[in-house]
Wavefront OBJ file of the C-alpha trace (Angstrom):
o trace
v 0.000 0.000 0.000
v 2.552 2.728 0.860
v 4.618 2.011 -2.582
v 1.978 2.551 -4.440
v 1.126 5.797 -3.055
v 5.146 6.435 -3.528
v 4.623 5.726 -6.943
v 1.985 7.747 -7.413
v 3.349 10.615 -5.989
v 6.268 10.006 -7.962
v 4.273 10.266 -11.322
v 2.559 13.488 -10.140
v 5.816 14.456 -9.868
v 7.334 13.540 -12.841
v 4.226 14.947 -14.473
v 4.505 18.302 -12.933
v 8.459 18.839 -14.312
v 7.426 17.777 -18.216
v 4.355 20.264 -17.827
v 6.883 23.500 -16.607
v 9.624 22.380 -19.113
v 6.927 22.123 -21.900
v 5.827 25.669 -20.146
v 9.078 27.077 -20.480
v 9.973 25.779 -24.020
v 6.702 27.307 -25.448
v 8.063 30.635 -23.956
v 11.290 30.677 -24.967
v 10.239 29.950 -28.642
v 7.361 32.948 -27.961
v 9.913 35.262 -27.307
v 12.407 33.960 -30.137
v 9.730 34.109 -32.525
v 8.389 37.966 -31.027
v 12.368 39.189 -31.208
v 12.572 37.577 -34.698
v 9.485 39.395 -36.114
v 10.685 42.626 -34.130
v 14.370 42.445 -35.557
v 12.560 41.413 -39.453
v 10.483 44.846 -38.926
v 13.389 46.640 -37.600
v 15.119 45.814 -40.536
v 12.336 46.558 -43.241
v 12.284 49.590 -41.702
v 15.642 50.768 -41.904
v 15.831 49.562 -45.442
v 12.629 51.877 -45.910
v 14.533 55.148 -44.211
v 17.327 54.666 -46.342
v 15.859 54.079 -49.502
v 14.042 57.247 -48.727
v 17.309 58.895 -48.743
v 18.910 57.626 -51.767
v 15.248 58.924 -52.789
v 15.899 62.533 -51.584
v 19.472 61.930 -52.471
v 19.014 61.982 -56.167
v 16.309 64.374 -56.284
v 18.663 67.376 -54.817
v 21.027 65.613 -57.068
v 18.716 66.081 -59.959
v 17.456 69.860 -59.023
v 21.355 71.008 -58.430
v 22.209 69.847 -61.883
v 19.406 71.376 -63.315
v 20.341 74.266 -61.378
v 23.570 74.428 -62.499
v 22.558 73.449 -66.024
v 20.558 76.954 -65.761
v 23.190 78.845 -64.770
v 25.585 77.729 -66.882
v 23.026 78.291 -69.394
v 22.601 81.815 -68.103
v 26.086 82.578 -68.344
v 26.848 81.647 -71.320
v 24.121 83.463 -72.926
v 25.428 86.742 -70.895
v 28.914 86.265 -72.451
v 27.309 85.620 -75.660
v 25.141 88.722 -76.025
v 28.814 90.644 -74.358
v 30.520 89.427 -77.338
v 27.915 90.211 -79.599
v 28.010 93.659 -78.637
v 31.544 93.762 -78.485
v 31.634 92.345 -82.090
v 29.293 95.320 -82.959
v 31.204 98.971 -82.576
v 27.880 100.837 -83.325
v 25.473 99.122 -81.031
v 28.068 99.304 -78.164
v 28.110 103.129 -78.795
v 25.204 103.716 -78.716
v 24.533 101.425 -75.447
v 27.449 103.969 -73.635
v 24.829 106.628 -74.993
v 21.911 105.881 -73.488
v 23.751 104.726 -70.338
v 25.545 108.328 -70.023
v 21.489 109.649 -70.189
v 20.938 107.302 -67.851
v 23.407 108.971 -65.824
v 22.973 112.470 -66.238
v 18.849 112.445 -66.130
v 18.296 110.008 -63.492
v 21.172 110.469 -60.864
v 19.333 113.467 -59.634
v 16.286 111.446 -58.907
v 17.609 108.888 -57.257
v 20.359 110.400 -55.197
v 20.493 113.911 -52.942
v 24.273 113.936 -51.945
v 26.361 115.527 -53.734
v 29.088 112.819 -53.931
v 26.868 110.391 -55.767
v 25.478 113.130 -57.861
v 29.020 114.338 -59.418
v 30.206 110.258 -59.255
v 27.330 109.849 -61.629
v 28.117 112.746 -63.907
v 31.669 111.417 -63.825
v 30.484 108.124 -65.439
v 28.128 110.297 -67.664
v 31.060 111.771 -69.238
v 33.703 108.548 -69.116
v 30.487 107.097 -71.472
v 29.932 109.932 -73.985
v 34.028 109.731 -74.234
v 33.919 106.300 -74.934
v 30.617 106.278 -77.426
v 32.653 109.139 -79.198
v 35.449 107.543 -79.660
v 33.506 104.220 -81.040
v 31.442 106.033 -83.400
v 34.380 108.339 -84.816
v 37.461 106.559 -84.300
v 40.927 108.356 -85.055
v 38.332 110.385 -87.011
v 37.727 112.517 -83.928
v 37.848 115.965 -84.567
v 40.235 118.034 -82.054
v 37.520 120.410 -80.557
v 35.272 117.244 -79.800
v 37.785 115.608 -77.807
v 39.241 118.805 -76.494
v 35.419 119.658 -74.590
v 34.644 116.131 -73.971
v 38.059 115.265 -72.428
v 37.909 119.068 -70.354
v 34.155 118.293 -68.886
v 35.583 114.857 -67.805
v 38.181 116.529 -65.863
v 36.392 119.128 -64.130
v 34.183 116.934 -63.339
v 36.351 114.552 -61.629
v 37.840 117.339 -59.729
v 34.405 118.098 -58.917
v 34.090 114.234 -57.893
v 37.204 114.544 -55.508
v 36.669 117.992 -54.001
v 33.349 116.172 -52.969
v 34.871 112.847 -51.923
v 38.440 113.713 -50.786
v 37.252 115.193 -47.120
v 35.486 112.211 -46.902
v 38.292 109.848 -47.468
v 40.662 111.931 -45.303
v 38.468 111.753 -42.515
v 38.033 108.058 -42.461
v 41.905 107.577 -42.552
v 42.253 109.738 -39.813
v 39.098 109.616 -37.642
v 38.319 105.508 -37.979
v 36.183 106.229 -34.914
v 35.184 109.228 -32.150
v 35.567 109.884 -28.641
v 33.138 110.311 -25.669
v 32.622 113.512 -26.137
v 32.318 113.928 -29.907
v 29.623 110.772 -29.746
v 27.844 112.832 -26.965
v 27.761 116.429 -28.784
v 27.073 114.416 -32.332
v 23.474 112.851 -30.833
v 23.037 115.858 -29.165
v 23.805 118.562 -31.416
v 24.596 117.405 -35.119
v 22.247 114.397 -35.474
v 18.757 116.171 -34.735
v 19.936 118.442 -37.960
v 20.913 115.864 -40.410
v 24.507 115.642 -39.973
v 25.879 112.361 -40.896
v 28.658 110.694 -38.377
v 30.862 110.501 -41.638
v 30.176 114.546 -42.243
v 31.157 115.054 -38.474
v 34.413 113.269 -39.057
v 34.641 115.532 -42.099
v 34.315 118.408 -40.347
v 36.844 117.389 -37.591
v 39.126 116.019 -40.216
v 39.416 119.538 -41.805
v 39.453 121.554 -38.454
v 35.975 123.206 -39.207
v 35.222 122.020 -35.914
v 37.420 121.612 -33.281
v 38.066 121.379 -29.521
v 38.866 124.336 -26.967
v 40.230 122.975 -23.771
v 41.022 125.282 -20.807
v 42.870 123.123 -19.104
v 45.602 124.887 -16.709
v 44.155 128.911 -16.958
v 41.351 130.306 -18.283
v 40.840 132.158 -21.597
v 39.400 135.131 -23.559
v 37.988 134.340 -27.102
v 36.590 136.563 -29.613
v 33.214 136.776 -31.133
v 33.866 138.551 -34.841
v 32.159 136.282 -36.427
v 35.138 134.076 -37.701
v 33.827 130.964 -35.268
v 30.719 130.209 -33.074
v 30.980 128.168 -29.718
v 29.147 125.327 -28.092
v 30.196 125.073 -24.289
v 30.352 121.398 -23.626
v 31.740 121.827 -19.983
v 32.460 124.220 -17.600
v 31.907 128.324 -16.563
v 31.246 130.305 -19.801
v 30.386 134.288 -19.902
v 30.174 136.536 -22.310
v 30.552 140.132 -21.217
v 28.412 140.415 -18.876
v 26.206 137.593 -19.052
v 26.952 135.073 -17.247
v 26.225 131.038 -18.204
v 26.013 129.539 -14.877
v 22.916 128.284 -13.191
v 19.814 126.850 -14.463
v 19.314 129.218 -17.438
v 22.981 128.664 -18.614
v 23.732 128.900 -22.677
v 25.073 126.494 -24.458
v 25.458 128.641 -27.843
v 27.630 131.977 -28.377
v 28.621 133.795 -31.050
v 25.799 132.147 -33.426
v 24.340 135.954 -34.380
v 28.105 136.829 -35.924
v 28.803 133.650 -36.969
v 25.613 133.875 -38.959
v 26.157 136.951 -40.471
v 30.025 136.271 -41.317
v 28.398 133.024 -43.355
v 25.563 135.262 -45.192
v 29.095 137.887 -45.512
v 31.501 135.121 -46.997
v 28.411 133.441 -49.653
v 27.655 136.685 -50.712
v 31.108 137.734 -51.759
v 31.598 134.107 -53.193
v 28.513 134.554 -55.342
v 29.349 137.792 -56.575
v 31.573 140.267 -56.022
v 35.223 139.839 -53.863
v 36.026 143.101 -53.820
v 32.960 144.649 -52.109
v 33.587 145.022 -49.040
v 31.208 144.387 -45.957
v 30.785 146.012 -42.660
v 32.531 143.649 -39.948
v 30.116 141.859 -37.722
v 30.272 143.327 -33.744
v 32.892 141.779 -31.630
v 32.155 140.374 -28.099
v 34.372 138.553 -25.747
v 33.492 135.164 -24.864
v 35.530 134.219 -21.398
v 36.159 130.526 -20.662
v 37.676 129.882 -16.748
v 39.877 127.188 -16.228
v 38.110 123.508 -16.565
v 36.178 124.580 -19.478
v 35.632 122.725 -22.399
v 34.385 124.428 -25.723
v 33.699 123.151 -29.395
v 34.768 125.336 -31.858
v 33.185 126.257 -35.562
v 35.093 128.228 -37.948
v 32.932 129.592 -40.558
v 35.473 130.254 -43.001
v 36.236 126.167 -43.196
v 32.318 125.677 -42.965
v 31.349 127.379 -45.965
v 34.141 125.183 -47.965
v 32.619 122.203 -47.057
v 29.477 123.806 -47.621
v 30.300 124.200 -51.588
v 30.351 120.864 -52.256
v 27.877 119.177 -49.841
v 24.292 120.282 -50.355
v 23.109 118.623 -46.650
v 25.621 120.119 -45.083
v 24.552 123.362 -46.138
v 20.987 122.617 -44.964
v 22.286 121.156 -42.227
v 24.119 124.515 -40.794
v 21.316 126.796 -40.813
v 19.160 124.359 -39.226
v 21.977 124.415 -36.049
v 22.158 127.941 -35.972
v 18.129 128.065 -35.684
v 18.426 125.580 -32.962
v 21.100 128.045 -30.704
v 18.724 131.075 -31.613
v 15.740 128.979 -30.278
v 17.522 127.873 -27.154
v 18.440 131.054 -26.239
v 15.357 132.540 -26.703
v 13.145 129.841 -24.590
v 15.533 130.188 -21.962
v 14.183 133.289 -20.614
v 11.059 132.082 -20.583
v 11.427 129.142 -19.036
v 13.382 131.395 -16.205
v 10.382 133.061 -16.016
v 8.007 130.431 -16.018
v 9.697 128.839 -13.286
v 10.067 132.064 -10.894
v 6.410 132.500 -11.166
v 5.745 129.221 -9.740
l 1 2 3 4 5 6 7 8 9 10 11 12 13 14 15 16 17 18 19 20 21 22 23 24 25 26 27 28 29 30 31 32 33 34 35 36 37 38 39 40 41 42 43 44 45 46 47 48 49 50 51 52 53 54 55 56 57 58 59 60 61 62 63 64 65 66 67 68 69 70 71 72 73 74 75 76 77 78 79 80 81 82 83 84 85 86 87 88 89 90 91 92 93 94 95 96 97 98 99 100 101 102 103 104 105 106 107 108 109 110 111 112 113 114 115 116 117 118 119 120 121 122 123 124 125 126 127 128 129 130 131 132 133 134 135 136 137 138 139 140 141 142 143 144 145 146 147 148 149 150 151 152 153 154 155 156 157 158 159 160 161 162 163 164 165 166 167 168 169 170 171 172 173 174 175 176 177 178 179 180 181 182 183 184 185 186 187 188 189 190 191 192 193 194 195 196 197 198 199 200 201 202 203 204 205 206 207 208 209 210 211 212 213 214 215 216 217 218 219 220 221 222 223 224 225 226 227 228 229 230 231 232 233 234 235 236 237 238 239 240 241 242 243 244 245 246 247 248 249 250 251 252 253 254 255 256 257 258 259 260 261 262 263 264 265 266 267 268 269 270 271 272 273 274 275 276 277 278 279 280 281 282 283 284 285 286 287 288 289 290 291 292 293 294 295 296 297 298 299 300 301 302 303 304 305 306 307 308 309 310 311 312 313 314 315 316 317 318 319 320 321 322 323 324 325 326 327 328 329 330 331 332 333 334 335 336
């Protein structure tokens, strides 16, 4: 009796173990099977992604040669049509023709400086030169190429009176101080004045700095320069500029009239002579720092820059305002 109940037990037993090993067989092929299928769709799908690229590959393969096909097409046709008009002596002339019209009519519209304005008559002229020398030849007669080769040099010298300050004052002014970026927002910008015309005018000493640095000093007001006090005690006669009302300006009523003076006598006659503008003293005390504006250097720069010379009247406006609100605003503020 008790070895068959061993036996039995012995079965269950034996029957329990095949049942887990069959168990764990069926789950080891599951997850073979489920790793297989994962790696097979893994793979289909990186052979998807980078057939995609080859796909995108070729196509910006395909639009950069036709790109390039275009341009190449484009350029050739450019130097084509240049040597067909090369080739051809009369349709080149008359191409420099209407491009020196171009020049002359048009410049005015689309430009206002005066730099630009004489650059473009300067390439005017180097194209009427050139279309008269295609059409004619050695056949040129002397007077033509007399006038045409004199208008081409005044007007470069036109060109470089205009564009010579300029390049003088970016070789030696690359860049400005403190102060001159202070009294340029302050003073020069609200009128128009360009940072490369305030280099120009320091370049060529139209403008220039006063410093009283160990004693004070007397300056005259004839008219020949006009101050801006940028620091410091500044009086003229007996006016004092200290305290709330204090000036900024002096000398802008002479330095006025000496301008009005100096274009008149440049317009017409030199040797007219013109009552002198009335002299004040302008004292500085020690510490003070002035700008300076000679109105005999002015008015040169004036000749060849047309914003300049709206430019300068607006500033002397703005000094005559100031120093007429001041008084008012003294007023104003001692009635309340």
């Amino acid at each position: 009796m008790m070895g068959s109940t061993k036996r039995i037990v012995a079965a269950a037993a034996m029957a329990v173990g095949s049942s887990r090993a069959i168990c764990v067989h069926c789950l080891a092929l599951a997850g073979n099977q489920s790793f297989a299928r994962t790696r097979t769709r893994y793979r289909r799908s990186a052979k998807s992604a980078l057939t995609m690229y080859l796909d995108l590959d070729g196509a910006v393969d395909v639009i950069v040669s036709s790109s390039s096909e275009n341009l190449f097409q484009s350029t050739s046709g450019v130097f084509q049509t240049s040597s067909v008009i090369a080739s051809d002596t009369r349709l080149e002339a008359e191409i420099l023709n209407d491009a020196s019209y171009l020049a002359f009519d048009f410049s005015s519209i689309l430009f206002s400086n005066t730099t630009w304005l004489r650059l473009c008559n300067v390439l005017g002229r180097i194209f009427i030169l050139t279309s008269t020398y295609l059409q004619s030849g050695a056949n040129v007669s002397l007077d033509t190429a007399l006038l045409q080769i004199s208008m081409l040099l005044v007007s470069t010298h036109l060109f470089l009176q205009s564009v010579g300050p300029q390049i003088t004052a970016l070789i030696n002014s690359p860049s400005l101080s403190v102060r001159d970026r202070r009294v340029y927002t302050n003073l020069f910008d609200p009128t128009g004045v360009s940072a490369l015309q305030y280099k120009t005018l320091l370049a060529s000493r139209a403008i220039e700095w006063v410093d009283c640095h160990n004693s004070s000093a007397y300056l005259d007001l004839n008219g020949e320069f006009m101050y801006f006090r940028y620091t410091g005690v500044v009086a003229e006669e007996t006016r004092e500029s200290t305290g709330r009302g204090q000036h900024r300006f002096f000398g802008e009523l002479q330095f006025a009239r000496s301008l009005e003076e100096r274009s008149k006598k440049r317009s017409f006659s030199k040797s007219k002579k013109t009552p002198p503008a009335s002299n004040s003293t302008l004292h500085a005390e020690r510490g003070s720092s002035l700008l300076r504006l000679s109105s005999s250097k002015i008015l040169q720069l004036m000749e060849n820059d047309d914003e300049l010379s709206t430019a300068v009247p607006k500033l002397i406006l703005m000094s005559l305002q100031e120093k007429l609100i001041a008084p008012l605003e003294e007023l104003y503020d001692g009635s309340v």
